[in-house]
N, C-alpha and C positions, 0 to 999 in steps of 0.2 A: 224408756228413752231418758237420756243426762238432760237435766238443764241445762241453762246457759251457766249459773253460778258453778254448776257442778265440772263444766267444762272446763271452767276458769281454775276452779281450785287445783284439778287434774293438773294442768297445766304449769301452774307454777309448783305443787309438788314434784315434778317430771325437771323445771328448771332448778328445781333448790340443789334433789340428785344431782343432776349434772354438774351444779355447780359447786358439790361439796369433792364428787370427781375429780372435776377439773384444778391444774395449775393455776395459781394468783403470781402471774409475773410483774414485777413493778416496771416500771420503765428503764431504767439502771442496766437490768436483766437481757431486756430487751435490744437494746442499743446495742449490749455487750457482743449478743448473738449475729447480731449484722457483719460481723467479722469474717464468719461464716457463710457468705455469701457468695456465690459462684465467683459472680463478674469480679469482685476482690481477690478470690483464690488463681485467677488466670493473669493477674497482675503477679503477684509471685511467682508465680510458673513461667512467666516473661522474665521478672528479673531475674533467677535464678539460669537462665539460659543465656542473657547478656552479660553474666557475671563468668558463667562457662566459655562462650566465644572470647572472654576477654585474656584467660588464660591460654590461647595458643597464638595470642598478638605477634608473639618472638619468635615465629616459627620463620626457616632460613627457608629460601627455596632447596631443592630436590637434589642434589650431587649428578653428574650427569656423565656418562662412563661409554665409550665408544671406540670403538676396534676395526681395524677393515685395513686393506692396503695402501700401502702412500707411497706417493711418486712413481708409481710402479707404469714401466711404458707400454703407450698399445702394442708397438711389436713386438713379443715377447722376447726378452734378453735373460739368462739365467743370472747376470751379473744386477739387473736394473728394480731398484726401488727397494723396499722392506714390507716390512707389516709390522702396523702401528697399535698399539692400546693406550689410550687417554681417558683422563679423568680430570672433570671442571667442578671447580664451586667457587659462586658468589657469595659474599656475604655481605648482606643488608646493613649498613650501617646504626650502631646499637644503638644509638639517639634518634634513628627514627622507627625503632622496634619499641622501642619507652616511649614514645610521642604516642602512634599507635596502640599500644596497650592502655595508655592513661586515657587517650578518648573512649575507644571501648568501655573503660569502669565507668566512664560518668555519663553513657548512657543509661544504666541502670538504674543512677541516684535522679536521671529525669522521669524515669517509668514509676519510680516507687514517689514522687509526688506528685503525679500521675493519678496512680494508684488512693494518695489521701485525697485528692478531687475527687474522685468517683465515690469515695467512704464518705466524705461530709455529704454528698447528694443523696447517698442512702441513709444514713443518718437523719436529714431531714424528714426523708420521704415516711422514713421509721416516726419518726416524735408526731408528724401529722396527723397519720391512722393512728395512730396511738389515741392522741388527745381526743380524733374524731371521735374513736369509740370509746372514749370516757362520756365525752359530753353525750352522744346517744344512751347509756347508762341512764342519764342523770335524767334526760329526757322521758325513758321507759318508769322510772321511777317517783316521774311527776305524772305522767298519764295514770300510772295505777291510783296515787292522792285522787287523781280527776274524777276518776271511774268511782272509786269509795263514793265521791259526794254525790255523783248523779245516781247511785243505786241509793244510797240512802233519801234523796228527793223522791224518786219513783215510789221506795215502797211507804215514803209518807203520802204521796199524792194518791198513790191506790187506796191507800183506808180513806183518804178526802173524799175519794169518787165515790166511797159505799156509802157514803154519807150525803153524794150531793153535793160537796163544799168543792168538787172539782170537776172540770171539764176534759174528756177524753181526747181533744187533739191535744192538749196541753200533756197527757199521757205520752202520747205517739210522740211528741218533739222528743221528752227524755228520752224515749226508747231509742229513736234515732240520735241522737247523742252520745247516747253509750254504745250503739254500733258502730260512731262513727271511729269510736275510740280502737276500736281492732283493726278498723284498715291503717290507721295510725301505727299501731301497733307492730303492726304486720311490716310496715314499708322499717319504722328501725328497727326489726328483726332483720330482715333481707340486708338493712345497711351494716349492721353489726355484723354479720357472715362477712361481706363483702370486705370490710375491715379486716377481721379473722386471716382471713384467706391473703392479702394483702402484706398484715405480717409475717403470717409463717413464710411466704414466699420472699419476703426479706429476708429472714432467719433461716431458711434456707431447709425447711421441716416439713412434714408433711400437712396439705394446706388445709386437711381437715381436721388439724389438731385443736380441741378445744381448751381454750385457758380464761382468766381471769385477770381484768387490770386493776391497777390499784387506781381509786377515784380521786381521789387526794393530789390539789390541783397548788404548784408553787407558782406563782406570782411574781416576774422580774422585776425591779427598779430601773429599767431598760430606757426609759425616759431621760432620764435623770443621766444618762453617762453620757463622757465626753470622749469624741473618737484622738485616738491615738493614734496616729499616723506608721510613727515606728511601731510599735505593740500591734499595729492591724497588721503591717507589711511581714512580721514576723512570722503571723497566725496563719497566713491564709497558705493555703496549698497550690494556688495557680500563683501567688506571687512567687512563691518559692518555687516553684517549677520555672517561670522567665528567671528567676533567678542564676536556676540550675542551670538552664539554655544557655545562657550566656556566658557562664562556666566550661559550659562544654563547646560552645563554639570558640572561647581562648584557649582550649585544650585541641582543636580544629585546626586553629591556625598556630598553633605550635608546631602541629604535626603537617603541614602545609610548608610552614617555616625548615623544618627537617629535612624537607626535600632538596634542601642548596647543598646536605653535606654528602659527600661521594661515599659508593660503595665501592667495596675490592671483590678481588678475584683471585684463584689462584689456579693453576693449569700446568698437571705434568702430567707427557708420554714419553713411552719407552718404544722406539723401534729397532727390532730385529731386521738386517739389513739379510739382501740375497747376495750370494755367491761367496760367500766369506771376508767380507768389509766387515768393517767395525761396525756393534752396535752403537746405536745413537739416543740423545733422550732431549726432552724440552722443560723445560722446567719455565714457568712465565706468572707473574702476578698483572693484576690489572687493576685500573680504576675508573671508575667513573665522571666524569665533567659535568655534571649540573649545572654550575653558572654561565655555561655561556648563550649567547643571547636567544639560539633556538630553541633550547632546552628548559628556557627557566619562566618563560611566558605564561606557561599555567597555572604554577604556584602562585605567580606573581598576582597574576589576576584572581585566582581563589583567596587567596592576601584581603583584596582589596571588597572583593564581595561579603568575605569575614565581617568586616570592619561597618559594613551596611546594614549584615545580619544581624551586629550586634544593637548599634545604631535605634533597628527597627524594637529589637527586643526594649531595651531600657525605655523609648517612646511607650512602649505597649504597657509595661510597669507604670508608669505613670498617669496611665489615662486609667487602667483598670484602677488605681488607689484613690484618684479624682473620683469616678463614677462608684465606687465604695462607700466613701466618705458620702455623696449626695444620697445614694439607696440607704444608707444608715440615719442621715438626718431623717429624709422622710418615713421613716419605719418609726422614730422617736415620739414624732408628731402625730402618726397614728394611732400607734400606743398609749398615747395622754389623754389624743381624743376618742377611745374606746373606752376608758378605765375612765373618765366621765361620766358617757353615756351609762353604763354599766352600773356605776355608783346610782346616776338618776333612775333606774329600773328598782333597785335596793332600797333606794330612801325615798321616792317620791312615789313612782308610776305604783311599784306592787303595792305598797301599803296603800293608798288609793284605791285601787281596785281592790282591795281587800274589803276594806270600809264598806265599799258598797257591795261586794257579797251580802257582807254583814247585813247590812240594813235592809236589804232586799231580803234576807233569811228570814228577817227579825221581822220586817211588814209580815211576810207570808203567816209566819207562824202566828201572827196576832191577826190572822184575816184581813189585813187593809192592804196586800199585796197579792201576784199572782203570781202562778210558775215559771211563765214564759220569763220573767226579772230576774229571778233567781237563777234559770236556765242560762241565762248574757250573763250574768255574773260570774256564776264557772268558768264558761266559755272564753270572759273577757279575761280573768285571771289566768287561766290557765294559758291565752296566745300570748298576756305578758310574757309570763315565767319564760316559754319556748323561746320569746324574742329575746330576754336575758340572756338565754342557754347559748342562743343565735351568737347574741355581740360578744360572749365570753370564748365561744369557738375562734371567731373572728382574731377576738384578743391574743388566744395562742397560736394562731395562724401567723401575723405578727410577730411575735416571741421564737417562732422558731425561724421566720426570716432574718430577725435579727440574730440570734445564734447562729443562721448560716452562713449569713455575710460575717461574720466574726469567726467563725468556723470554732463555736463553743458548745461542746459537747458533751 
């Protein structure tokens, strides 16, 4: 039967394989791949079919071609009536086929910023699990230092005990300690998959692809900047969509507006007459009256509803760059007081707890301390480290909110 150490080395052998296997994607990589993502590919396949509808905008209606007798009386007379063939067409007035066509294009320019909201949301949802499973990394990486120090405690404490210089529960606590450390283990293996699975399913790949992140962790100055009103309104994908909105609702009532100008017609029949009369023939053009007062009431009022839509959009631009501007202050103010805290874990809390590892090593080893000191000392260092690793997650949790709100990518 394998030891325990024996399992352990099995283990990370099996992970080194794997991991020499395995892709190292950086994050660059990864973002890049989100392109590739269903839900973004159906935004092209949308606009590309709004772009299709938009090229048959100038289509005329139908020609319309009709035959059958005329004037012809019920009591039959050989002299009375003809038979008539006729042909009609309207034609649309070509300022309101251009009115029509040009709204059509700019729905496609609203679907395709659209389309970059939906890619910033993926994007972020990418940078998260991403960082998540860095910091789990770095976490798996500090439980093994852990593990080193309480194996080498144990197999100092067991020669203590052949000696007498040690107490057997004092035994059992390390041992329990270093088991504690696999269910530890275990739970950021489980999270590391779950991340895995997460990206590839952004990147749109099969979810049990195993890869490699790069640990190497940048640091914004994100504190420190000043929001830019214009520079944000520029950046953001849903401003530039009310943007587009409202573009396209003056391209609405353009084509709204076009309805006041008339359409024509034109209409020629040929009838051959009974009994030997002359043929005959019609020749007629027509037009249409839009402006007068029955006919012009719905444009008029879609006019004025235009004008509310737009009204509503520019409001709505304005409250989203207000409510911008305050979600970016307080994002700033978080991020200064994280990168604090964080600092205080670095320079004050771990060196602390180090010291007193130390000391408590250094009692044990000179007999004026016990295990159980030394045991809190691992212990105590090792939940710093985690809560480091904690407020550093935090920190790029943070960092990619503010990248989102800034839609920097």
């Amino acid at each position: 039967m394998k030891t325990r150490n024996q399992i352990i080395v099995t283990a990370l052998i099996c992970f080194v394989g794997l991991s020499a296997k395995a892709q190292r994607l950086p994050l660059d990589t990864v973002l890049a791949r989100v392109s590739a993502n269903p839900e973004l590919l159906s935004y092209d396949a949308k606009i590309s079919a709004q772009d299709a509808y938009a090229t048959g905008a100038k289509n005329l209606d139908a020609p319309k071609i009709s035959a059958g007798q005329y004037q012809v009386p019920y009591q039959f007379s050989p002299n009375g009536g003809s038979f008539m063939i006729s042909g009609e067409q309207m034609f649309t007035n070509p300022a309101k086929l251009k009115a029509k066509q040009d709204y059509m294009k700019g729905l496609s320019k609203v679907t395709e910023t659209d389309k970059d909201y939906v890619k910033n949301q993926l994007i972020a949802q990418a940078k998260q699990s991403y960082y998540e499973r860095v910091m789990l990394e770095k976490k798996l990486a500090l439980l093994q230092n852990t593990q080193s120090l309480l194996e080498y405690m144990l197999k100092d404490a067991n020669i203590r005990l052949t000696y007498g210089k040690e107490k057997l529960p004092n035994i059992y606590k390390a041992k329990a300690d270093l088991f504690e450390l696999d269910n530890t283990r275990e739970q950021i293996n489980n999270e590391i998959s779950q991340k895995n699975i997460m990206l590839n399913t952004l990147m749109n790949q099969d979810k049990q692809t195993a890869f490699m992140v790069d640990t190497n962790i940048v640091l914004k100055d994100y504190e420190t900047a000043i929001t830019d009103t214009t520079n944000l309104a520029n950046a953001r994908s849903d401003i530039k969509g009310i943007n587009r909105n409202i573009e396209l609702q003056q391209l609405n009532a353009q084509m709204e507006y076009s309805k006041r100008k008339p359409d024509f017609g034109i209409q020629a029949a040929h009838m051959i007459s009974y009994g030997g009369y002359a043929n005959q023939y019609i020749l007629m053009a027509s037009v249409t009256i839009p402006i007068v007062p029955w006919a012009s009431k719905e444009y008029k009022a879609n006019l004025k509803g235009i004008r509310y839509e737009v009204e509503e959009l520019q409001q709505k631009r304005v409250d989203i760059l207000n409510q911008a501007e305050g979600q970016l202050a307080g994002l700033r103010t978080d991020i200064s007081s994280k990168k604090r805290q964080i600092n205080n874990y670095q320079q004050n809390i771990i060196p602390a707890l180090q010291n007193s590892y130390k000391t408590a090593l250094l009692a044990y080893d000179q007999n004026t301390g016990d295990l159980p000191s030394v045991l809190n000392g691992i212990k105590d260092l090792q939940t710093a480290r985690m809560e480091a690793l904690d407020r550093l997650q935090e920190l790029l949790t943070l960092q990619v909110a503010y990248e989102k709100e800034n839609e920097r990518n």
